[in-house]
C-alpha positions as CSV (number, residue, x, y, z in Angstrom):
1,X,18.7,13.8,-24.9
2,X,15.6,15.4,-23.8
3,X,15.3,19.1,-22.2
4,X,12.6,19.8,-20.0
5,X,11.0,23.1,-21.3
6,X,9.7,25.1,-18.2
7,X,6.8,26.9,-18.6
8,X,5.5,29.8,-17.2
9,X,3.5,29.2,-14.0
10,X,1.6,31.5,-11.5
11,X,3.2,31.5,-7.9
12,X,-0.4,29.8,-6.7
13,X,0.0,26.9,-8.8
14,X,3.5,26.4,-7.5
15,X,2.6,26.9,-4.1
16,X,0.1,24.1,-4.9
17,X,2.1,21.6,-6.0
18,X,4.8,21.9,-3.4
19,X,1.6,21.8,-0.5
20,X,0.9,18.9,-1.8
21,X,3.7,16.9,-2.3
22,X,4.6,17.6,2.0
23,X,1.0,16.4,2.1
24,X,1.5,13.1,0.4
25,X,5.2,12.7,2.0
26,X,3.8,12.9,5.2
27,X,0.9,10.7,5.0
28,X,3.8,8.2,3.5
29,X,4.9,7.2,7.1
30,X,0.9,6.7,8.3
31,X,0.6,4.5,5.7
32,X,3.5,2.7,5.5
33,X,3.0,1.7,9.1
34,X,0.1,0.5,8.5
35,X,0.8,-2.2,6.1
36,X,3.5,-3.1,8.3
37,X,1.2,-4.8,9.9
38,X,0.5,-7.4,6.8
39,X,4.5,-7.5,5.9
40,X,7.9,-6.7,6.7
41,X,9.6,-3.7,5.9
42,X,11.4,-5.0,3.1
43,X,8.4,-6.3,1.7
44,X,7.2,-2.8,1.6
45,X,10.2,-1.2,0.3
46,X,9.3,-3.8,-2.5
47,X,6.2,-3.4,-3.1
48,X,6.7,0.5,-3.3
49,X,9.3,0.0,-5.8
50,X,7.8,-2.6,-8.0
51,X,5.1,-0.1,-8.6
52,X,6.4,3.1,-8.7
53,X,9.9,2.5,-10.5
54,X,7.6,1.3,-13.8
55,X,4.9,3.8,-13.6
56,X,7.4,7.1,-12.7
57,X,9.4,5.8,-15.3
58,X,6.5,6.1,-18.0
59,X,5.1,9.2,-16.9
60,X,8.7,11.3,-17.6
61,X,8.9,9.6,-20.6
62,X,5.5,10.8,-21.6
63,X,6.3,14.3,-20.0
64,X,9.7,14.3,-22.0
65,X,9.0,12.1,-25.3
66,X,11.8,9.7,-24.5
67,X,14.3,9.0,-21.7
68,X,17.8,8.8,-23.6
69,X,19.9,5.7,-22.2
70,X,22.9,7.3,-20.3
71,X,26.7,6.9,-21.2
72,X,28.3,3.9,-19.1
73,X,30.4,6.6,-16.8
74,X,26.7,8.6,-16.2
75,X,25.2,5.1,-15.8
76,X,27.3,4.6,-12.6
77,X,26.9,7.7,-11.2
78,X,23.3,7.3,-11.3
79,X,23.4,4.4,-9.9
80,X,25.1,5.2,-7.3
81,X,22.7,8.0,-6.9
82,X,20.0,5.3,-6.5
83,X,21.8,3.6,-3.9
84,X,21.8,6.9,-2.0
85,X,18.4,8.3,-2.8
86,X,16.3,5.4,-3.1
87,X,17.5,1.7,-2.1
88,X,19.6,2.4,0.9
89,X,17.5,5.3,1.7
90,X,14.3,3.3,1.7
91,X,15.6,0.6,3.6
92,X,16.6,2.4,6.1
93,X,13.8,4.5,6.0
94,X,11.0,1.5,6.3
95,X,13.2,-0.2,8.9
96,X,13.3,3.1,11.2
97,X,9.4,3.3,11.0
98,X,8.8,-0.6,11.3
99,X,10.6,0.4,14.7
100,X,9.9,3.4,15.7
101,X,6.6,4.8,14.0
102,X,5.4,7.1,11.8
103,X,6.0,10.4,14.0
104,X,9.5,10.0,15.0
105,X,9.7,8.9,11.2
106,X,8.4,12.6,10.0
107,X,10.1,14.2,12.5
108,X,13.6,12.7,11.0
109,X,13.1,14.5,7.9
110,X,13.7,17.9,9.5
111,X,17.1,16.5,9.5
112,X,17.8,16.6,5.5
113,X,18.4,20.4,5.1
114,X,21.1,20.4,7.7
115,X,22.5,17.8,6.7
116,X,22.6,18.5,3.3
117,X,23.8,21.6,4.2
118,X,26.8,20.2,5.9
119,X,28.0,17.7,3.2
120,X,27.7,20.3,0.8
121,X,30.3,22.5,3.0
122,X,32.2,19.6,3.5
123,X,32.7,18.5,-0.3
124,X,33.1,22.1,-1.0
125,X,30.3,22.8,-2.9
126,X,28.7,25.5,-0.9
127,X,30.5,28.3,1.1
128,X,30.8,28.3,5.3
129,X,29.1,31.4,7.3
130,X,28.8,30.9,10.6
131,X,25.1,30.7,10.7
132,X,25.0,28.1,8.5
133,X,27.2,25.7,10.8
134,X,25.2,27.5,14.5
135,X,22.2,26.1,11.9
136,X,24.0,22.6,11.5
137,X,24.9,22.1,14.9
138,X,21.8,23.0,16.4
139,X,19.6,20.6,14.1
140,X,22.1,17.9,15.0
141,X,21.3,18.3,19.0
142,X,18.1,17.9,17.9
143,X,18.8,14.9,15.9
144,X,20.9,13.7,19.3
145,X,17.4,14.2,21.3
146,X,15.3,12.3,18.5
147,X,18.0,8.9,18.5
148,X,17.2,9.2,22.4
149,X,13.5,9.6,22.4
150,X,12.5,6.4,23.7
151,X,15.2,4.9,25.3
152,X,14.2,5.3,28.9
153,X,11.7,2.9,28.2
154,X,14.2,0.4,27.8
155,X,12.9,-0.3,24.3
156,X,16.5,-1.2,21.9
157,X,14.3,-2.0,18.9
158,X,13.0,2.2,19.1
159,X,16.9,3.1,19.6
160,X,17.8,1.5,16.3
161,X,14.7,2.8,14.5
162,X,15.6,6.3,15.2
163,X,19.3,5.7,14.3
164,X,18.1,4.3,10.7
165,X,15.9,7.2,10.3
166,X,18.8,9.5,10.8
167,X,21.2,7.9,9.0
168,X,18.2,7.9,6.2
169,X,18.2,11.6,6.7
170,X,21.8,11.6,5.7
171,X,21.8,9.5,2.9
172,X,19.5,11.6,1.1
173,X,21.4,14.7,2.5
174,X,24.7,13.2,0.6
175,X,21.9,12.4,-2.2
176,X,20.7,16.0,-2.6
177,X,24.2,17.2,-2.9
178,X,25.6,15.0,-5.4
179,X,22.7,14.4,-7.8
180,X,22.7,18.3,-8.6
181,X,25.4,17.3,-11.0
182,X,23.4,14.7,-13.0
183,X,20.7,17.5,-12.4
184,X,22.2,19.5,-14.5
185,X,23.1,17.0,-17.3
186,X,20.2,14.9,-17.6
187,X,17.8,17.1,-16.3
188,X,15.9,16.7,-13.5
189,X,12.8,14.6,-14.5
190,X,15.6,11.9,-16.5
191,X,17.2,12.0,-13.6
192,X,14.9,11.0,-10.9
193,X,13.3,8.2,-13.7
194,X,16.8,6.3,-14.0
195,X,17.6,7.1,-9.9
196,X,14.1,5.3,-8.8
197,X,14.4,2.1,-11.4
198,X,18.0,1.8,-11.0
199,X,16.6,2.0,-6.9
200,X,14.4,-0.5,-7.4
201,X,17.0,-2.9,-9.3
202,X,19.4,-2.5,-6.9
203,X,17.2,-3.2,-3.5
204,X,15.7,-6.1,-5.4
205,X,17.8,-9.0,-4.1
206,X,16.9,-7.6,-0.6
207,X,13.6,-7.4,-1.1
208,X,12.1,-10.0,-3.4
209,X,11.8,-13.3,-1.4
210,X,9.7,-11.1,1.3
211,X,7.2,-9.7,-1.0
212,X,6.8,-13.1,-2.6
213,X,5.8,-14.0,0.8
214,X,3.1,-11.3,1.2
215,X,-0.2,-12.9,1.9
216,X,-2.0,-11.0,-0.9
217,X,-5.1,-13.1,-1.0
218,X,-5.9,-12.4,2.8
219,X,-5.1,-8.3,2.6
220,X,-7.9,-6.3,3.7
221,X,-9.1,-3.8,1.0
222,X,-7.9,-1.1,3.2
223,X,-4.3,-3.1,3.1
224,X,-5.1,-2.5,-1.0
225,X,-5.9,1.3,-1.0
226,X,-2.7,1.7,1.1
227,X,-0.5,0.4,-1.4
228,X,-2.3,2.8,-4.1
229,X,-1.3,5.1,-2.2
230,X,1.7,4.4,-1.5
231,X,2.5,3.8,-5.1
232,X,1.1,6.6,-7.0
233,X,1.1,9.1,-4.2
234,X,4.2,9.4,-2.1
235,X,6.5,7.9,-4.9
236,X,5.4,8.9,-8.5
237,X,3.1,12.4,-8.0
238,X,5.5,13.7,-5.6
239,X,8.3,13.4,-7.3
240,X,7.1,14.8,-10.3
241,X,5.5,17.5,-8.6
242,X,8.8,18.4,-7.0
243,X,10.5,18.3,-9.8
244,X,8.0,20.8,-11.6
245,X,8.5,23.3,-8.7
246,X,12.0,23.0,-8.4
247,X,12.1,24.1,-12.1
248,X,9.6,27.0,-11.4
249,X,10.7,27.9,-7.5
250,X,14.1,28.3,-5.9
251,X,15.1,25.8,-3.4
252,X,14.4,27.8,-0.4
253,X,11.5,28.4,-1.1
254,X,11.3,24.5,-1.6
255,X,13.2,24.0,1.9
256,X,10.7,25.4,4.0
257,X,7.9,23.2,2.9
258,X,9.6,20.1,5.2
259,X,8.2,21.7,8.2
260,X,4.2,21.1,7.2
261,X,5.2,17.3,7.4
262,X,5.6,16.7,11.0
263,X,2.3,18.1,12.2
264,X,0.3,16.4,9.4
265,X,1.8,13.3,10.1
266,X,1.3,13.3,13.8
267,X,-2.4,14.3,13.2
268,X,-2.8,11.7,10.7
269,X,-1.3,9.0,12.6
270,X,-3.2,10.5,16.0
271,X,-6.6,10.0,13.9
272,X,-6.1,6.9,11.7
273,X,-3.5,4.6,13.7
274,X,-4.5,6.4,17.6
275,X,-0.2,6.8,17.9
276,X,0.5,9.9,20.0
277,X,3.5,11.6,19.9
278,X,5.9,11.6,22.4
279,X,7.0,14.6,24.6
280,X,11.0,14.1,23.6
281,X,9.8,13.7,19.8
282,X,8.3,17.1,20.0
283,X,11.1,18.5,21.6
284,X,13.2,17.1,19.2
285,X,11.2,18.4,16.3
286,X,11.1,21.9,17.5
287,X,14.8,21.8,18.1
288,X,15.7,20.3,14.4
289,X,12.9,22.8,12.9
290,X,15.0,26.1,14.6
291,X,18.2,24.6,13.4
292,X,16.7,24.5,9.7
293,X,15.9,27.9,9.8
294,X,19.0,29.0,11.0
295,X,21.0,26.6,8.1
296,X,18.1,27.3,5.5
297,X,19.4,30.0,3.2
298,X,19.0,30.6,-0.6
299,X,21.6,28.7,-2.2
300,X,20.7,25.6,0.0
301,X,19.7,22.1,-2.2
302,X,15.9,21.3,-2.1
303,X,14.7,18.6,0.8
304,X,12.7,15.5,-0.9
């Protein structure tokens, strides 16, 4: 099995990495709904997968000299790990922002410390304190206002895009939490190679027919520099860069990076797609941000 060896880094460069990977994660909503516009969400979800499952999958085995092939009993934890953190998660994910947009979409991920917080108090794995639950609570409300965002405009589709996007959130909450165990094992760069192909294996049969159906030959080039992005940024650099940080920076520190996303995806998707954000979505983002500060303390998992 191969270790990761971690090196020694100055607190710039890891501060670098981790600016950039909320960069790229929130730019992921702008341009996802944007292609949504030449395919359906699953067809995104497949396109994604099909090219970042093979190419993250290559670049940990050139970081690590070989990915070993798991025992059958690790074999189905991961892959129920890639249920959690990828397949599920990014059908839900694409689904919620196919309805609902890209802000709303980067607003929902305020939600994952939370709620990673609270299934880790609930399966046991992390002590109570009382502002760690105030911290829950509050982000929840927040999470309550962000389901309700748009539904005075009578809109059902927007009411069940936000309530993917939070049950997203708490998929990869429950993700987080349990992968720290295969974390440990495999360490963390095997682990997040066999999560996203296993992901990608797994979400095929939901996804395949549609991206068949794409109309490649007609896509704009600015359809084709989306899903380059798409590919290579948002799925294989950041997770590679997270998973350098995380071995250089404790997972605070890593928590508190989530809140850069919002605002950069509301400016981005302000300038490139001219979506503004709503009133009730700001609310609910300032609401979820005070919750995770008042949940986010040291020995809390790392958001995505």
């Amino acid at each position: 099995m191969a270790i990761e060896k971690v090196k020694a880094s100055s607190p710039r460069q890891v501060h670098a990495a981790l600016i950039t990977v909320q960069v790229l994660f929130a730019l992921w909503p702008v341009a996802g709904a944007s292609l949504l516009r030449y395919m359906s969400p699953a067809a995104l979800v497949g396109v994604r997968l099909a090219l970042g499952a093979p190419i993250l999958a290559l670049a940990a085995r050139a970081a690590l000299g070989r990915l070993s092939f798991p025992s059958p009993r690790e074999f189905l934890r991961l892959a129920g790990l890639a249920a959690l953190g990828i397949s599920l998660n990014q059908l839900l994910f694409v689904g919620g922002l196919a309805r609902s947009g890209p802000v709303n979409a980067s607003v929902a991920v305020l939600l994952i410390p939370p709620f990673t917080v609270g299934a880790a108090l609930l399966l046991g794995r992390e002590r109570p304190s009382a502002r760690r639950l105030l911290g829950v609570g509050v982000a929840l409300v927040g999470g309550a206002v962000l389901v309700g965002a748009e539904r005075f405009d009578g809109s059902q589709a927007r009411l069940l895009g936000n309530l993917m996007l939070v049950a997203n959130t708490a998929c990869y909450a429950l993700y987080l939490v349990l992968a720290r165990g295969a974390i440990a094992r495999l360490g963390s760069l095997q682990t997040v190679a066999w999560v996203m192909v296993l992901g990608a294996l797994e979400a095929l049969p939901l996804t395949a027919v549609d991206t068949l159906h794409i109309p490649w030959s007609t896509l704009p080039l600015s359809a084709w520099g989306s899903i380059a992005f798409v590919a290579l940024g948002p799925t294989v650099l950041t997770y590679l860069l997270n998973a350098w940080a995380l071995a250089r920076a404790d997972s605070s520190t890593v928590a508190t990076y989530v809140y850069a996303q919002p605002p950069i995806a509301a400016l981005a998707a302000f300038l490139l797609l001219d979506i503004t954000p709503t009133v009730r979505a700001l609310i609910a983002s300032g609401i979820i941000a005070l919750g995770v500060a008042l949940a986010n303390q040291r020995s809390q998992p790392s958001t995505r």
